[in-house]
GUSEMAR-21825 format. One record per atom (N, C-alpha, C): residue in three letters; x, y, z. Coordinates in pm, whole numbers, padded with zeros to 5 digits, always signed. Example, Ala and Ser with C-alpha at 12.3 -4.5 7.8 and 13.67 -1.06 7.14 Angstrom:
BEGIN
ALA+01319-00569+00780
ALA+01230-00450+00780
ALA+01320-00330+00780
SER+01285-00225+00708
SER+01367-00106+00714
SER+01290+00003+00787
END
This chain:
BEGIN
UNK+02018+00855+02408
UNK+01959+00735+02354
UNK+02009+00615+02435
UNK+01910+00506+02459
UNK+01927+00389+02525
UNK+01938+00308+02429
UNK+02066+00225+02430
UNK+02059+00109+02342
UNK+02001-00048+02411
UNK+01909-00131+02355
UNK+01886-00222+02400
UNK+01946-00319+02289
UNK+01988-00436+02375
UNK+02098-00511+02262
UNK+02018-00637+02323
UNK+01991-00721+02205
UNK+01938-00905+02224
UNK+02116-00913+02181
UNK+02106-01079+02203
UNK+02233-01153+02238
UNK+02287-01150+02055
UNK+02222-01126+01976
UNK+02291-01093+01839
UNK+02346-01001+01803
UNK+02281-00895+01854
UNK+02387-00768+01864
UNK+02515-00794+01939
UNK+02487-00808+02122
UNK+02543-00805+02176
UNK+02713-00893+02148
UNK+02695-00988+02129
UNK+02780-01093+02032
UNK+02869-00999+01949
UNK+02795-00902+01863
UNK+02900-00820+01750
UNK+02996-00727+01840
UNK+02981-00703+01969
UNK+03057-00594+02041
UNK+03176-00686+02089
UNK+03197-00832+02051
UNK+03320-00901+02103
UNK+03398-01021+02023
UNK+03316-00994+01887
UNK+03382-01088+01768
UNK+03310-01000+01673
UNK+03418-00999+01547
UNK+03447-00932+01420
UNK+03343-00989+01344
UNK+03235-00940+01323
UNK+03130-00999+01190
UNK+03063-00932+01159
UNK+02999-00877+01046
UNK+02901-00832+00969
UNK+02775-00714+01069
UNK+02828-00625+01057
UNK+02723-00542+01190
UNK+02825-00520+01306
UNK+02920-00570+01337
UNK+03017-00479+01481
UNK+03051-00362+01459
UNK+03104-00290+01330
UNK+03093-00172+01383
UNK+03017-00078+01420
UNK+02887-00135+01334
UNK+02738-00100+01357
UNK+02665-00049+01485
UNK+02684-00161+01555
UNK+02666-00224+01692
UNK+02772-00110+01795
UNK+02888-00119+01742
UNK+03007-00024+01863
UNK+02970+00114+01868
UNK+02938+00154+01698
UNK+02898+00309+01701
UNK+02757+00306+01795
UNK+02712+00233+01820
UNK+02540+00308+01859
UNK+02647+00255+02011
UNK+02679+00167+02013
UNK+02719+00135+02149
UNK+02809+00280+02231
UNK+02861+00321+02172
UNK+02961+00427+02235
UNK+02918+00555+02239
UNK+02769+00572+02170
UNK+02691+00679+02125
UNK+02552+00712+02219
UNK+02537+00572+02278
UNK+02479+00562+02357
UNK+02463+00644+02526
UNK+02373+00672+02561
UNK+02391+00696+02713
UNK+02416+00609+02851
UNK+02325+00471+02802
UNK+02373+00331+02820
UNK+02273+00263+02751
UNK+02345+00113+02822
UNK+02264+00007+02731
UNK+02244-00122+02858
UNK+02118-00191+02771
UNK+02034-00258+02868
UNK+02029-00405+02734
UNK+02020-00522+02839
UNK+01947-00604+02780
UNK+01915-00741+02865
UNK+01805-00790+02840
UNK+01775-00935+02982
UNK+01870-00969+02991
UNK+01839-01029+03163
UNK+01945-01123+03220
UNK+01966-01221+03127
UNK+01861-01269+03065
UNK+01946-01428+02988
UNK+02032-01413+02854
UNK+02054-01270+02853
UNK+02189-01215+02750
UNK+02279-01314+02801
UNK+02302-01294+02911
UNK+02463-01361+03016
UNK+02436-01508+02971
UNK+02356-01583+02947
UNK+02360-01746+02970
UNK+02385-01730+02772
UNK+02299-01665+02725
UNK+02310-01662+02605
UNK+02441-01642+02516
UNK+02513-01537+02560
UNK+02627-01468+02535
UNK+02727-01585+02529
UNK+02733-01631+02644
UNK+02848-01746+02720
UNK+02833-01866+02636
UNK+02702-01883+02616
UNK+02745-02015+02557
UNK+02786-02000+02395
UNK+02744-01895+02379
UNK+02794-01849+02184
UNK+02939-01819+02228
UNK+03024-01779+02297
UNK+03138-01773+02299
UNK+03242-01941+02353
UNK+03141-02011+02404
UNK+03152-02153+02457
UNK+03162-02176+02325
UNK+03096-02200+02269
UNK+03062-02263+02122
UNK+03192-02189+02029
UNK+03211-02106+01971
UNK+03328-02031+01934
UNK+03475-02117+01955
UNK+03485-02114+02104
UNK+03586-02182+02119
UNK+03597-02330+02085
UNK+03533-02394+02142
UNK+03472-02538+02097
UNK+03559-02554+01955
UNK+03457-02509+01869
UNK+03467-02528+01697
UNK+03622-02452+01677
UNK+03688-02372+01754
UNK+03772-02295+01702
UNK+03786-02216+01650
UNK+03677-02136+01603
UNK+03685-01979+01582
UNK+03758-01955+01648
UNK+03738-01950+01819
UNK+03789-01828+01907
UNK+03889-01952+01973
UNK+04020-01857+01962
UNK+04173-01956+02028
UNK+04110-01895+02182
UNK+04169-01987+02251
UNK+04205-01972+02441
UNK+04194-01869+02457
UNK+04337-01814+02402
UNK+04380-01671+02468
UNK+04247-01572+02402
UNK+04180-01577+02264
UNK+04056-01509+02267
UNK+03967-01505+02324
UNK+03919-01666+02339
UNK+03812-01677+02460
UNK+03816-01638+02593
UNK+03911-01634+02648
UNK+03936-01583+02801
UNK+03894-01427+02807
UNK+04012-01333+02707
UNK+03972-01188+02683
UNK+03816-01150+02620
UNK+03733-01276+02570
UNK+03648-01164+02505
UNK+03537-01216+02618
UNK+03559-01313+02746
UNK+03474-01318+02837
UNK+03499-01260+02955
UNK+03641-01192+02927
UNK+03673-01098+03049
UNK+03597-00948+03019
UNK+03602-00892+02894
UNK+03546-00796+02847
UNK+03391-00846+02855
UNK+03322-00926+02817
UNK+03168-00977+02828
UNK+03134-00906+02952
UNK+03196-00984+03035
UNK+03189-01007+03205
UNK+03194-00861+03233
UNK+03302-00783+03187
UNK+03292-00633+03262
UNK+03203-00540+03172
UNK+03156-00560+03075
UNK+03034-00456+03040
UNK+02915-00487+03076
UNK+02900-00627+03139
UNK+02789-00727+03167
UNK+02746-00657+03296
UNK+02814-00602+03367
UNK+02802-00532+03502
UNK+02822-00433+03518
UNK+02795-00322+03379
UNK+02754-00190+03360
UNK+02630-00173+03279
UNK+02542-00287+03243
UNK+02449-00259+03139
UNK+02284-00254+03264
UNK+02193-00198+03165
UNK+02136-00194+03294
UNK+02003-00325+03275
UNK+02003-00412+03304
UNK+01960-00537+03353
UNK+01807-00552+03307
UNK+01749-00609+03256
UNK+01590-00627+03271
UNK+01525-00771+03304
UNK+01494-00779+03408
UNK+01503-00929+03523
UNK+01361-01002+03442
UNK+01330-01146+03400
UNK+01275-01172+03391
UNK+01176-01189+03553
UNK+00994-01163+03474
UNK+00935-01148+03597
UNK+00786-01165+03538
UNK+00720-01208+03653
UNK+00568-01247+03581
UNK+00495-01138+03504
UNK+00538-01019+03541
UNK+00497-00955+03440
UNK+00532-00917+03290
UNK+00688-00926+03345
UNK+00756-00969+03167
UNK+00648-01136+03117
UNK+00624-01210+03170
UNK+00577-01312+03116
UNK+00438-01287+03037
UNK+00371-01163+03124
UNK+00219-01133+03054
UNK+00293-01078+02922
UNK+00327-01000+02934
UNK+00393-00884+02795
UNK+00468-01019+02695
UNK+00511-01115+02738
UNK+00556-01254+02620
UNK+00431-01330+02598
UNK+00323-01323+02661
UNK+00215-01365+02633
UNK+00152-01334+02528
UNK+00159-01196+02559
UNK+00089-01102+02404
UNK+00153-01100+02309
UNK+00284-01111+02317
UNK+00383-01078+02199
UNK+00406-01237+02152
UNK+00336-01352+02205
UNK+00352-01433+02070
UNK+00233-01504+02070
UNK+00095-01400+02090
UNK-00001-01406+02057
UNK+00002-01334+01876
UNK+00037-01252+01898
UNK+00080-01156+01807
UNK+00214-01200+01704
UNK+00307-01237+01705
UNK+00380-01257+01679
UNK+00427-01411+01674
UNK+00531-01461+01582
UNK+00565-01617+01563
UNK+00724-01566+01580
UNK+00720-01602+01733
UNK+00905-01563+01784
UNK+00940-01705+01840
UNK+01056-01691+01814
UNK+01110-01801+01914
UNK+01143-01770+02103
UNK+01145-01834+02149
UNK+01114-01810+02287
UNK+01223-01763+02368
UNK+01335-01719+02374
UNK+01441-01621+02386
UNK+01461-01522+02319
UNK+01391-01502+02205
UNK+01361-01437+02126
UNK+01202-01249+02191
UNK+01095-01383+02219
UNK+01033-01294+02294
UNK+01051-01205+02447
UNK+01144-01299+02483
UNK+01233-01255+02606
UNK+01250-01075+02599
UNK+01294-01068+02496
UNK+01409-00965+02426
UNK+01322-00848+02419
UNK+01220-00911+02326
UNK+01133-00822+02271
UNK+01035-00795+02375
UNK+01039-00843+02480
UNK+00913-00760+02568
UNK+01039-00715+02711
UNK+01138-00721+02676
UNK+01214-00663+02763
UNK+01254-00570+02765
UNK+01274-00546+02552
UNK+01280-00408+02514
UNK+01163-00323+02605
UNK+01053-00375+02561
UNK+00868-00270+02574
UNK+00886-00248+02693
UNK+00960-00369+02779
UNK+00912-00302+02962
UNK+01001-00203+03013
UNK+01159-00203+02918
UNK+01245-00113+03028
UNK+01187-00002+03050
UNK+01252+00032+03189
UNK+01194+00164+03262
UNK+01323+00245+03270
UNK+01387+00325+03157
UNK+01466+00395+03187
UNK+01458+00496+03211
UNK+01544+00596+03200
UNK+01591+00768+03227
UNK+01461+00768+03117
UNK+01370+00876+03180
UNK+01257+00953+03090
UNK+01301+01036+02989
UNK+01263+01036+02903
UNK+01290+01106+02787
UNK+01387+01086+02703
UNK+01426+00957+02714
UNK+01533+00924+02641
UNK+01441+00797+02536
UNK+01509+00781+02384
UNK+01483+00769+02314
UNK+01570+00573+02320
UNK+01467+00438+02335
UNK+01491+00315+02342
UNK+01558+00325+02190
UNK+01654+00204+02127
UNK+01678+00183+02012
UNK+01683+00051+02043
UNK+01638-00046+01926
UNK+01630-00167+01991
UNK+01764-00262+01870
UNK+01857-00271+01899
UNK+01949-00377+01815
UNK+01980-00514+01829
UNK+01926-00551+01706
UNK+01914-00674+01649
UNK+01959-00717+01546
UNK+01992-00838+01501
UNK+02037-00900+01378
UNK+01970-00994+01327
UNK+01847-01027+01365
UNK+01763-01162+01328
UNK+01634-01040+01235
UNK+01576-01089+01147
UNK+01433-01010+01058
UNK+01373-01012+01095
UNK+01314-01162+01147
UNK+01165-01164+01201
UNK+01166-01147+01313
UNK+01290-01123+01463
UNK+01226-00984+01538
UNK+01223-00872+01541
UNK+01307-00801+01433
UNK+01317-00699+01419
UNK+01156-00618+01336
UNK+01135-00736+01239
UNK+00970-00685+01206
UNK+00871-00706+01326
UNK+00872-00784+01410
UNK+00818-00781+01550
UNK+00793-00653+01627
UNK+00946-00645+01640
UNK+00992-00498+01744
UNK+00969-00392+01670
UNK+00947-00372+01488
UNK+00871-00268+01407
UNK+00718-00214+01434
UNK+00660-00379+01461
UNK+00509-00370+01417
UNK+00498-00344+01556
UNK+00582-00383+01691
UNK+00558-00346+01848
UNK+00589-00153+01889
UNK+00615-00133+01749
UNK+00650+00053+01825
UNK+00795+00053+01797
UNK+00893-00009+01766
UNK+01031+00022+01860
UNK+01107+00054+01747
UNK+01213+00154+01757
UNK+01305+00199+01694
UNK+01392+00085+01685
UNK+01436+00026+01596
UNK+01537-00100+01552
UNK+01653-00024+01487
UNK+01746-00084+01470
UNK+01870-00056+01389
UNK+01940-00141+01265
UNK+01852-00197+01261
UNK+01823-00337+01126
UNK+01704-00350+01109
UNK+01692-00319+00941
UNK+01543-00373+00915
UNK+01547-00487+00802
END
């Protein structure tokens, strides 16, 4: 199984909240895991923000962007591209997403992984997860 993680999942694999262990089991259960490049801009600045407000002390923020950073460059990548843009075309023809949001969800539909392996798509938001329902995709939150 391929896990595909939007930046809400991804988030639970490096701060303690509601759904991380959720998130670690499929994560470690996995064969690998994929999710758009703009995870990385996304990711960073929710851990920017963390620190900021003070959730996350220094010494947390440093380690949980050293760990970000090194799974960030084992996951396997899905590049925004004009054809991801047709596939966000349709999907919020279809759909009322927010626009990093559709990113996700047609990044899930395009990966091209190992054949025969089974996409899971993890999320923490409803209304893409009923999206990525009514689009075909195995979710892990409904």
């Amino acid at each position: 199984m391929i896990l595909y993680c939007d930046t809400s999942a991804l988030i639970k694999r490096y701060v303690e909240e509601e759904g991380a262990a959720q998130v670690n089991n499929f994560w470690e259960s996995a064969s690998a895991v994929s999710t758009s490049v703009v995870a990385f801009a996304e990711v960073m600045a929710v851990f920017g923000r963390k620190h900021k407000e003070r959730t996350l002390s220094t010494i947390e923020y440093k380690e949980i962007i050293g760990e970000f950073k090194e799974d960030y460059r084992h996951l396997l990548l899905v590049p925004v591209s004009e054809g991801l843009n047709i596939s966000i075309e349709g999907l919020l023809k279809r759909h009322s997403l927010r626009g990093f949001d559709a990113i996700h969800l047609a990044s899930a539909q395009v990966f091209d992984g190992p054949d025969n392996e089974d996409l899971l798509f993890a999320c923490f938001d409803r209304a893409l997860n009923n999206a990525a329902t009514k689009e075909g995709l195995k979710v892990i939150m409904v």
